[in-house]
C-alpha beads as a LAMMPS data file, in Angstrom:
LAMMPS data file: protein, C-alpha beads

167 atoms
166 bonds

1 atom types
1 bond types

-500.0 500.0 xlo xhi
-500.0 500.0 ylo yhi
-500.0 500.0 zlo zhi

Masses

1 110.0

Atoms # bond

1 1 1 0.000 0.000 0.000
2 1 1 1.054 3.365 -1.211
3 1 1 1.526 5.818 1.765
4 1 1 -0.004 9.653 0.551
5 1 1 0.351 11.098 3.689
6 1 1 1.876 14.709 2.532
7 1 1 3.564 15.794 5.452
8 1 1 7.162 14.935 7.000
9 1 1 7.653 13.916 10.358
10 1 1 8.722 16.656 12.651
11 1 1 12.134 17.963 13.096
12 1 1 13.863 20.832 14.118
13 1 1 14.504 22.072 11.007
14 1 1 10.737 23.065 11.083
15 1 1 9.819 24.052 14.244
16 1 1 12.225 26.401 13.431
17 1 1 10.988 27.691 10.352
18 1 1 7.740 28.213 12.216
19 1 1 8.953 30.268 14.581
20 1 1 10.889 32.169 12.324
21 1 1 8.041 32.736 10.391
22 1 1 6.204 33.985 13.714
23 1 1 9.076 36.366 14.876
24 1 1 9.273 37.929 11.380
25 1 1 5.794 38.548 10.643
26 1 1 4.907 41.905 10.300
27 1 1 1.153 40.928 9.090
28 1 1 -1.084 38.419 8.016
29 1 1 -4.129 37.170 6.915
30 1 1 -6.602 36.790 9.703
31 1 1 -9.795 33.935 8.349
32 1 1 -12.994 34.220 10.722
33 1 1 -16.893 33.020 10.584
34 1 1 -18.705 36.099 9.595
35 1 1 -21.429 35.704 12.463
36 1 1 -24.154 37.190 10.105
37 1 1 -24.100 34.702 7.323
38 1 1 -21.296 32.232 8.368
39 1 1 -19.601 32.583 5.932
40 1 1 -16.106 32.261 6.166
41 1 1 -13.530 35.803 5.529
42 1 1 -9.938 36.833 5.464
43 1 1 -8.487 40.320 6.845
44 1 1 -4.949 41.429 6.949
45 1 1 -4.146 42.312 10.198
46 1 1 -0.971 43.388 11.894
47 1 1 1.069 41.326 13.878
48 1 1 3.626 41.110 16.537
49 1 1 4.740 38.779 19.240
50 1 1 4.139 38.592 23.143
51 1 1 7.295 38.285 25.332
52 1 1 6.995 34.344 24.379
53 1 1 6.934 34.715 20.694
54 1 1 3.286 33.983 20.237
55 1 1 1.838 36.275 17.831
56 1 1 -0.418 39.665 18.758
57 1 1 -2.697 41.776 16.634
58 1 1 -4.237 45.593 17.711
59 1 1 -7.567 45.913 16.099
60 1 1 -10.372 47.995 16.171
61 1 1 -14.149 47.348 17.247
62 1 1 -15.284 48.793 13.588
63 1 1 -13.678 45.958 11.975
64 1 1 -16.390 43.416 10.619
65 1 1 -12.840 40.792 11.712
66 1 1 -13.429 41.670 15.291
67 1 1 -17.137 41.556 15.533
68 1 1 -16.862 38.119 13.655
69 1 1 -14.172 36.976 16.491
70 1 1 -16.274 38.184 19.155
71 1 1 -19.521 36.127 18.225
72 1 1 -17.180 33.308 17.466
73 1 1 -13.363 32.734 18.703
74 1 1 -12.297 30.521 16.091
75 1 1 -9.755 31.651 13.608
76 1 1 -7.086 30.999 11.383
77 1 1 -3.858 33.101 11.091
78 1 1 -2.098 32.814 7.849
79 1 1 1.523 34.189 8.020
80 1 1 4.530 34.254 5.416
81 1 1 5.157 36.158 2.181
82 1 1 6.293 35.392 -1.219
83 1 1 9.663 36.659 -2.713
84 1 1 10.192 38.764 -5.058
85 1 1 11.147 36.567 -7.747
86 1 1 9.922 33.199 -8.134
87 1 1 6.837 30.955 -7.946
88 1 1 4.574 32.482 -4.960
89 1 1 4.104 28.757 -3.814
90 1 1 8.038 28.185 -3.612
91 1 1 8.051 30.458 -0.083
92 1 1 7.443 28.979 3.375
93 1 1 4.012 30.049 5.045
94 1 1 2.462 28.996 8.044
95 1 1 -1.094 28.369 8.832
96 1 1 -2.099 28.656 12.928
97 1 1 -5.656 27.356 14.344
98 1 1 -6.256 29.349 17.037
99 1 1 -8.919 30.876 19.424
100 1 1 -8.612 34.392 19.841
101 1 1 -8.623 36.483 23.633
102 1 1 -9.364 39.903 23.774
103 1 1 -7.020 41.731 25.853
104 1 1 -8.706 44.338 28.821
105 1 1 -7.616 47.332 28.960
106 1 1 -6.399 48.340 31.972
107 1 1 -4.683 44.744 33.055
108 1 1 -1.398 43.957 33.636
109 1 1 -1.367 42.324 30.443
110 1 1 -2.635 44.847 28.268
111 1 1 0.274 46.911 29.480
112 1 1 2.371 44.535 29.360
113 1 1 1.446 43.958 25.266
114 1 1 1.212 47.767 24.580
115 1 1 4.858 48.156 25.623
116 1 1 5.935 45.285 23.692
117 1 1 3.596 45.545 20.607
118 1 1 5.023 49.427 20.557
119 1 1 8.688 48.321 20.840
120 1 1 8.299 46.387 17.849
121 1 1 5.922 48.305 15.646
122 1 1 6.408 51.700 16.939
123 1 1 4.123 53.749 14.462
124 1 1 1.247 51.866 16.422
125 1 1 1.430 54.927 18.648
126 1 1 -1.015 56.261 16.347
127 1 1 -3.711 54.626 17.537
128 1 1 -2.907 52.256 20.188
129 1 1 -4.731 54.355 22.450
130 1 1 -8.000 54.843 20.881
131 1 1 -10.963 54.040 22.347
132 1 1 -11.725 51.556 19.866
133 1 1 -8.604 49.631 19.455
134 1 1 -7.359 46.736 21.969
135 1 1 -4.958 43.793 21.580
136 1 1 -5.667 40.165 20.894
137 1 1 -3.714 36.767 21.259
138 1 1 -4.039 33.923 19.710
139 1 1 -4.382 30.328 21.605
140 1 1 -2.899 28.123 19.222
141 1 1 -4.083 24.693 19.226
142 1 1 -1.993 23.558 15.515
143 1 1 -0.142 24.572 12.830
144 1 1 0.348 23.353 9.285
145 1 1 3.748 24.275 7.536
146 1 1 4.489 24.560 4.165
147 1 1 7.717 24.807 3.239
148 1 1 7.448 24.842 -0.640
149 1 1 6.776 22.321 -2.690
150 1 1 7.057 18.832 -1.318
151 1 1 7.522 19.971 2.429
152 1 1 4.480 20.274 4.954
153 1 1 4.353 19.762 8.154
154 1 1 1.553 19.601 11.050
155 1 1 2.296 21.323 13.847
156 1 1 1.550 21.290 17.578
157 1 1 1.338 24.035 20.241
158 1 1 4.512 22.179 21.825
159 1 1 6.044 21.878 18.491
160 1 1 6.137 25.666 17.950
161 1 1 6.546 26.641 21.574
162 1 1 7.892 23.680 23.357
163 1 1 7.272 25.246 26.664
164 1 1 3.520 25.333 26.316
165 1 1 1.269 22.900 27.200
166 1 1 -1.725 21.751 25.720
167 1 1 -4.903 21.772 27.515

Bonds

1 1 1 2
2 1 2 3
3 1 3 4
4 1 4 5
5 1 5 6
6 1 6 7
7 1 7 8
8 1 8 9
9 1 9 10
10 1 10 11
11 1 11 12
12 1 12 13
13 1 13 14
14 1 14 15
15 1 15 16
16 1 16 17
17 1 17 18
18 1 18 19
19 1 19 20
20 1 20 21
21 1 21 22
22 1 22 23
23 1 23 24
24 1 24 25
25 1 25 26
26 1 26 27
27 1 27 28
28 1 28 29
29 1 29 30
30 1 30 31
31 1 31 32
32 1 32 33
33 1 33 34
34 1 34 35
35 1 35 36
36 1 36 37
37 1 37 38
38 1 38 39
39 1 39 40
40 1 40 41
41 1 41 42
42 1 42 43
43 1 43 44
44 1 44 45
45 1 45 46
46 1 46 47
47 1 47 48
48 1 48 49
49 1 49 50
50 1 50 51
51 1 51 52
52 1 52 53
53 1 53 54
54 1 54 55
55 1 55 56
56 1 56 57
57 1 57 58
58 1 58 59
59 1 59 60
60 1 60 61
61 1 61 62
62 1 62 63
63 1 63 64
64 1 64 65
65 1 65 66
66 1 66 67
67 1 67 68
68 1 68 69
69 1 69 70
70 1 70 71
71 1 71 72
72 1 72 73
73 1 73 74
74 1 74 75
75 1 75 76
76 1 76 77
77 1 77 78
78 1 78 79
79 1 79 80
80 1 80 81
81 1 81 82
82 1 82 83
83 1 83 84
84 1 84 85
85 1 85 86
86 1 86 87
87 1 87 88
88 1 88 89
89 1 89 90
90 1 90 91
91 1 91 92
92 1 92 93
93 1 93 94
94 1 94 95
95 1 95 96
96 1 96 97
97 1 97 98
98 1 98 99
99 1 99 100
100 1 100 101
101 1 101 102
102 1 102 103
103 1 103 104
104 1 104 105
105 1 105 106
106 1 106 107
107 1 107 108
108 1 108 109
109 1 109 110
110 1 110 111
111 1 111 112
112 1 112 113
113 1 113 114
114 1 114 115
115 1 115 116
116 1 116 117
117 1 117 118
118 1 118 119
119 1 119 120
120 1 120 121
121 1 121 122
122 1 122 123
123 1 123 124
124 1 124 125
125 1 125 126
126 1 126 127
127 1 127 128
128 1 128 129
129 1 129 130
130 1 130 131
131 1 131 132
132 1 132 133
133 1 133 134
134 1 134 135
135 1 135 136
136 1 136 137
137 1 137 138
138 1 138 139
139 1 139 140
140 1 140 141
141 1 141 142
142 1 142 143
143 1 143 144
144 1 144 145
145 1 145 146
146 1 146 147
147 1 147 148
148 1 148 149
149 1 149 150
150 1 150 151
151 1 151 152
152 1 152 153
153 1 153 154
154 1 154 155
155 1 155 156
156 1 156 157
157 1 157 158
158 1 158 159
159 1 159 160
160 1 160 161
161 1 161 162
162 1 162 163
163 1 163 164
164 1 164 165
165 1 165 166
166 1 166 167
């Protein structure tokens, strides 16, 4: 029997790329359930990382994104760009499932992500403070990898973070 199983088994060579991927993303493409008609939509949204490298967006109320995460939590984050030259599919990209957490303002936490999050994307300053804008993380629960052509990986939490546990 022919195996067609498409992905590799795990190495570090991956996880790696994965969190590489995470670190350098400056955006991404953000797939929700639009409440209203669930149907399914993709935003771009910025991005960041928390102190443990798990990626962060700021986004405002007025976004039909948020509203949709906010009558459901379940999302999709889709992070990695082509190059400039070559096949678009060539280029690594990483797809997280994830549930997304609004941050409160006015918690430890939200401080502690508006310090960071402004550290790393600085012109945020803009608007981090507007009424209408406030972080959220994403609690990963899996990740597919693709690598290019011919190399795809699934992902745990644990693979990407390997100090996290899994609930």
């Amino acid at each position: 029997m022919t195996n067609t199983d498409p992905y590799r088994p795990i190495d570090e060579t991956a996880c790696q790329m994965a969190r590489d991927l995470i670190g350098c993303a400056t955006f991404g493409a953000l797939a929700v359930l639009r409440s209203e008609t669930t149907m399914p939509s993709v935003s771009r949204v910025a991005l960041a990382t928390d102190d443990q490298g798990q990626p962060v967006t700021l986004i405002s109320t007025l976004a039909d994104h948020t509203r949709a995460l906010t009558a459901n939590p379940a999302c999709a984050l889709l992070i990695g760009e082509p190059g400039n030259t070559g096949d678009p599919l060539t280029h690594p990209r990483l797809t997280l499932h994830a549930t997304a957490q609004f941050i409160a303002r006015g918690t430890e936490e939200h401080d502690t992500l508006r310090t960071r999050y402004l550290s790393l994307r600085p012109k945020a300053k803009l608007y981090v403070d507007f009424a209408d804008f406030g972080f959220v993380t994403f609690a990963t629960s899996d990740a597919v990898l693709n690598g290019g052509f011919g190399k795809a990986w699934r992902l745990a939490l644990t693979d990407i973070w390997p100090d996290q546990r899994t609930t």
